[in-house]
C-alpha positions in Angstrom: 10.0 119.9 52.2 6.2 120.5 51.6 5.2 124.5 51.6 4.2 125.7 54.8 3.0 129.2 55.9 5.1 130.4 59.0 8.0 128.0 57.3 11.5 129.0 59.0 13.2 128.4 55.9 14.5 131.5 55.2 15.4 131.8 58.4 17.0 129.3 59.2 20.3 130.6 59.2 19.3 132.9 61.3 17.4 130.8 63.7 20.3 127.8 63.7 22.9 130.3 64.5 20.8 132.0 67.6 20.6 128.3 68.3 24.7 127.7 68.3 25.6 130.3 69.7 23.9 129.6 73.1 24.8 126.4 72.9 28.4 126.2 71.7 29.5 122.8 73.0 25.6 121.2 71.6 23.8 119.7 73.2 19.5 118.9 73.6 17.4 121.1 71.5 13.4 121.0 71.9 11.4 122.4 69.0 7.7 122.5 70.5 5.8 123.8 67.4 7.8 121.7 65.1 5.0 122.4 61.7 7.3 121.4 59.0 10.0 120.0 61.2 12.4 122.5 59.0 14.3 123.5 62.0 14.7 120.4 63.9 16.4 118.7 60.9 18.2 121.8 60.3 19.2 121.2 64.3 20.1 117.2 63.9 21.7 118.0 60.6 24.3 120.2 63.0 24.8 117.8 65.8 22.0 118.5 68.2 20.0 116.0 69.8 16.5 117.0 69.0 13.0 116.6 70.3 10.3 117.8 68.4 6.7 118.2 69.3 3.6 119.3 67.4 -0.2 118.3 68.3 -1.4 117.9 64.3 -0.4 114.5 63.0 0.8 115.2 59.9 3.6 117.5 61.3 4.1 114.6 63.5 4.4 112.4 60.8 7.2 115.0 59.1 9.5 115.1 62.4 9.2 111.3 63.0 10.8 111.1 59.4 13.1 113.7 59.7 14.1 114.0 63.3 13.7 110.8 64.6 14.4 108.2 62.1 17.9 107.8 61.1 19.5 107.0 57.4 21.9 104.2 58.6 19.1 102.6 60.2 16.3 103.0 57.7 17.4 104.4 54.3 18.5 100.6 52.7 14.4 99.9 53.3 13.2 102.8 52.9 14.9 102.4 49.0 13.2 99.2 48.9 9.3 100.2 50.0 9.5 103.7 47.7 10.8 101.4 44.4 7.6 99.2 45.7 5.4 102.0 46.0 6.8 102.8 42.3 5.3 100.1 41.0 1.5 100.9 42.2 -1.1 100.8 39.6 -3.1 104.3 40.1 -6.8 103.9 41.5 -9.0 106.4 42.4 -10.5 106.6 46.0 -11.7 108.7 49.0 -8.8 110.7 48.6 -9.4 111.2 44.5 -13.2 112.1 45.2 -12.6 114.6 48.2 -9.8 116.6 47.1 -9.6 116.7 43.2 -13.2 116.3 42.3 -15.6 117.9 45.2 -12.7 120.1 45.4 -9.6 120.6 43.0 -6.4 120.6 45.0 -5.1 117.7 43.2 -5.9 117.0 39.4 -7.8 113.3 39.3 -5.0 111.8 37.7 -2.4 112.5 40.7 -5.4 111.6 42.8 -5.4 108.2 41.3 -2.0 107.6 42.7 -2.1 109.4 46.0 -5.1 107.1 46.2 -3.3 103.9 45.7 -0.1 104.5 47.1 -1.9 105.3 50.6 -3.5 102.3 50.2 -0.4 100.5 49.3 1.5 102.2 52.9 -1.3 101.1 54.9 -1.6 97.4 53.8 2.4 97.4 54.2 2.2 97.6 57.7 5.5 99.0 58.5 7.8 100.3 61.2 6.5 103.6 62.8 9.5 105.3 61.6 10.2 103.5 58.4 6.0 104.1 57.7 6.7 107.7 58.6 9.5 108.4 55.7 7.2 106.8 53.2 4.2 108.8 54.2 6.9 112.0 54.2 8.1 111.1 50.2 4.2 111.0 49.9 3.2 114.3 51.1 6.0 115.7 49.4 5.6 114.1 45.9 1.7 115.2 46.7 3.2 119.2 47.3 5.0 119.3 44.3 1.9 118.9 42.4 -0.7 120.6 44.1 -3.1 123.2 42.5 -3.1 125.8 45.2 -1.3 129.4 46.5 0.4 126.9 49.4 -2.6 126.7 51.7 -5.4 124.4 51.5 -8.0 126.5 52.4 -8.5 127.4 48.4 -7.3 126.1 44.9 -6.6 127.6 41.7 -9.6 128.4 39.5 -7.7 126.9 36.8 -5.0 123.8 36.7 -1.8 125.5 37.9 0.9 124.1 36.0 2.7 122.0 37.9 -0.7 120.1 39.1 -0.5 118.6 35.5 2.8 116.9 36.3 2.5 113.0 36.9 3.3 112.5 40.9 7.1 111.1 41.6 8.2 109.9 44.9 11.6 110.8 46.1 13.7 110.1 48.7 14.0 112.8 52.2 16.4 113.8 53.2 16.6 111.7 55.7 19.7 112.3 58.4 22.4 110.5 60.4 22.1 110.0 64.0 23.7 111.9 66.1 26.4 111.8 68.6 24.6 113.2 72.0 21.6 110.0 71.6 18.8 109.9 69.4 16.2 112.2 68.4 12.8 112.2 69.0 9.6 113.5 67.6 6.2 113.1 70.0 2.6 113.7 69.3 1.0 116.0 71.6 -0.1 119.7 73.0 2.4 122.3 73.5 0.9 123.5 77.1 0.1 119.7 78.5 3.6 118.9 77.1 5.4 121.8 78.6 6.0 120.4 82.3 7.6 117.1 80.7 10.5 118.8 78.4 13.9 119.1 79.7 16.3 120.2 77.4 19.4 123.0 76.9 17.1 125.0 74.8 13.5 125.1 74.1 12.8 126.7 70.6 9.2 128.0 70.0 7.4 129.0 67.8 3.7 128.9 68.0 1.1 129.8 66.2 0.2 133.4 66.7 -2.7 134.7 64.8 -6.0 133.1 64.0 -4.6 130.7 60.7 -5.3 127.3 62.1 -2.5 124.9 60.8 -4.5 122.1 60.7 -7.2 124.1 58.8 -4.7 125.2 56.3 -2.8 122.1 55.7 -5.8 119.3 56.2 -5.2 117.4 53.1 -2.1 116.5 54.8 -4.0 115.5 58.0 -6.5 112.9 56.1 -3.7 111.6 54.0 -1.6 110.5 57.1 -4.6 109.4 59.3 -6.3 107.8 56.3 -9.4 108.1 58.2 -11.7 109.4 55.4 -13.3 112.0 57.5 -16.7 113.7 56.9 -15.9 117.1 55.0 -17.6 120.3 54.6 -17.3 123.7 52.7 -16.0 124.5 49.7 -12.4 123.4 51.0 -14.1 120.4 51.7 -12.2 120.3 55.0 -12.3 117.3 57.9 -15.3 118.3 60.0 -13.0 117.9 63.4 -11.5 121.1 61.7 -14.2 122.8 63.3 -13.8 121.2 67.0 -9.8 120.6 67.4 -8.9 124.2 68.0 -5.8 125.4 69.4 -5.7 128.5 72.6 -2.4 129.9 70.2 -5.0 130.7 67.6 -7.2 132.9 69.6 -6.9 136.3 70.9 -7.8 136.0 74.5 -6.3 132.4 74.6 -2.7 132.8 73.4 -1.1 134.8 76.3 -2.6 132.1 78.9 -1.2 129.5 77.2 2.1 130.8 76.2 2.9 131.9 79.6 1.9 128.3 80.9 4.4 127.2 78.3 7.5 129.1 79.3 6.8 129.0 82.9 6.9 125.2 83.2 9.4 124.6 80.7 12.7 123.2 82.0 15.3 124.7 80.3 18.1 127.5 80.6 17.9 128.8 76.8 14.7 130.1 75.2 14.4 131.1 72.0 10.9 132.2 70.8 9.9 133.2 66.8 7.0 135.6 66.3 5.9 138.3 64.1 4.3 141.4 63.8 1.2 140.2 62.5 0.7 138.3 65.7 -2.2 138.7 68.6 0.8 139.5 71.2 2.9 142.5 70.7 6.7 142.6 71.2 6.7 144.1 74.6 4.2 142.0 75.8 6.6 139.1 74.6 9.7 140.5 76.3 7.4 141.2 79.9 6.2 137.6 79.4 10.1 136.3 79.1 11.4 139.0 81.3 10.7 136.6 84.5 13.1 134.1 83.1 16.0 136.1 82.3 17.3 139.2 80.4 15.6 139.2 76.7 17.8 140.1 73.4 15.3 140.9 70.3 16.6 140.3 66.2 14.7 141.9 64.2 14.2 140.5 60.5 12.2 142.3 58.0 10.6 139.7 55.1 8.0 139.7 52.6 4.5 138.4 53.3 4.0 135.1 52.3 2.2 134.4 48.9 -1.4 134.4 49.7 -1.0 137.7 51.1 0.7 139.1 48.2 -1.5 137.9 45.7 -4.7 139.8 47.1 -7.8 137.9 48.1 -10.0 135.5 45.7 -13.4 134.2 46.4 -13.8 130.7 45.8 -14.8 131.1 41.8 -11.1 132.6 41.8 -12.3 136.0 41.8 -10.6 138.6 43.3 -12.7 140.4 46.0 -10.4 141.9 48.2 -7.1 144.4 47.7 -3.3 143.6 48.7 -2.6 145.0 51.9 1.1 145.2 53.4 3.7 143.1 51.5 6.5 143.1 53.9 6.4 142.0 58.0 9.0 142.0 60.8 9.7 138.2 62.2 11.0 138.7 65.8 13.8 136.3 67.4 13.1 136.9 71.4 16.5 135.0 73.1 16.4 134.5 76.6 19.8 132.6 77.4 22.8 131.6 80.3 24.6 133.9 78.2 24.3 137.2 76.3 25.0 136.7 72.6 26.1 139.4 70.5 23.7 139.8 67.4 26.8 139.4 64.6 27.2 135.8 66.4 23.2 135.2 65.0 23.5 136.8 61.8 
């Protein structure tokens, strides 16, 4: 899967445990913030039936092709449009002039096939879902040769590496359906959402500081809409970067909209991921949760993610700034029908 800051990967044994041990018998899992969609395969992977919900369109994009789709019913084409897509003569486009020439996220040559193979989806006019895996093998082969620290906001001053690999598509890991009725991945705000979901648990795991997903990961957002936005800045971001702003990522706007959230949520099981590094504070979580039900805290001490731990570099790749903390706490706040015990989420 592509790499994502606020990523539950290495906790996702953690997280799918808390997950199973409230719900022993399975059952309907919503992930609200799905980002990466990480947990909600991780979740359909173990039986659950999954929602999954995120307002950006790339992380749309990454739940419809990992939550939603299904390998019996898709993977035999899917084989068929990636050894098409294969095929593609590179050409360099929008996307080649935007993100590896104005700015160097990409080298040109990769650009040149990013390029085409876009171009290639979009004249193919497929199935949502069948669209959405190939768009998924795109962003991925696209990660895997990227010239950054794992956020788009900057890019190495010099080729990293790996952005001098050619760009190969591979199959995702694309999962069964399930038992309990298919998945589902929508496309819309957490808060105007809330009032609709109905599930056993509701996982969330909002943003929580001012890092704007969307501004860090826009490449992915132009290469899904294809809508070869106007940029700006040295990032060379979509200018809608600057208007589509989320309440999570401000200070006075986040506890508003969180408590909105959990109040008109319809769903016995909470389980909310935060960290210390977040514009609420741990009690101010647990008061906010208190009202539906006794809350249970795991603590989980992890290093800072990469960008952090390489100190901070003006855009000439010069570093201007010192490394502050390396290690944060990531909070699991479980508000359940049952008590756990902690050993039953470790």
């Amino acid at each position: 899967m592509i790499k994502y800051i606020g990523s539950k990967r290495a906790l996702l044994g953690q997280v799918s445990a808390t997950v199973a041990a409230l719900l022993p018998q399975g059952g309907a899992v919503c992930d609200l913030f799905s980002g990466s969609a990480r947990v909600g395969h991780a979740l359909k992977g173990q039986g659950f039936r999954v929602w999954s919900n995120d307002h950006n369109a790339y992380a749309h994009t990454l739940a419809v092709g990992y939550v939603q789709a299904d390998r019996e019913r898709w993977m035999e084409r899917a084989e068929g449009v990636l050894a098409e897509l294969r095929a593609v003569k590179p050409e360099a486009g929008w996307f080649t002039k935007a993100f590896c020439e104005d700015a160097r996220f990409f080298h040109p040559d990769n650009g040149a096939v990013i390029d085409a193979l876009r171009e290639r989806i979009a004249a193919m006019a497929l199935e949502p879902e069948l669209e959405a895996v190939a768009l998924v093998a795109l962003m991925e082969a696209a990660d895997r040769v990227d010239s950054t620290a794992g956020l788009q906001m900057a890019y190495m001053k010099s080729w990293a590496p790996r952005a001098l690999k050619r760009l190969e598509l591979r199959m995702p890991d694309i999962l069964p359906g399930v038992a309990g009725g298919p998945c589902k991945a929508t496309h819309a705000d957490a808060v105007e959402i809330a009032p609709e979901i109905e599930a056993d648990l509701v996982y969330l795991d909002p943003p929580y500081n001012q890092h704007s997903y969307l501004g860090n990961y826009h490449c992915w957002e132009s290469l899904v809409l294809w809508d070869k936005p106007e940029t700006y800045g040295v990032a060379n971001k979509r200018i809608d970067v600057k208007t589509r702003k989320s309440a999570f990522n401000s200070r006075p706007g986040i506890g508003p909209a969180l408590e909105s959230v959990i109040a008109n949520l319809k769903a016995p099981n909470l389980v909310v991921s935060f960290n210390d590094e977040g514009y609420l504070s741990r009690d101010q979580l647990v008061a906010m949760l208190s009202a539906r039900g006794e809350v249970q805290v795991i603590e989980i001490a992890r290093p800072r993610y990469v960008g952090a731990r390489i100190g901070i570099h003006n855009p000439k790749g010069e570093k201007v700034g010192a490394v502050g903390r390396l290690r944060n706490v990531e909070y699991l706040f479980v508000v359940g029908e049952r008590r756990i015990e902690i050993a039953e989420a470790a």
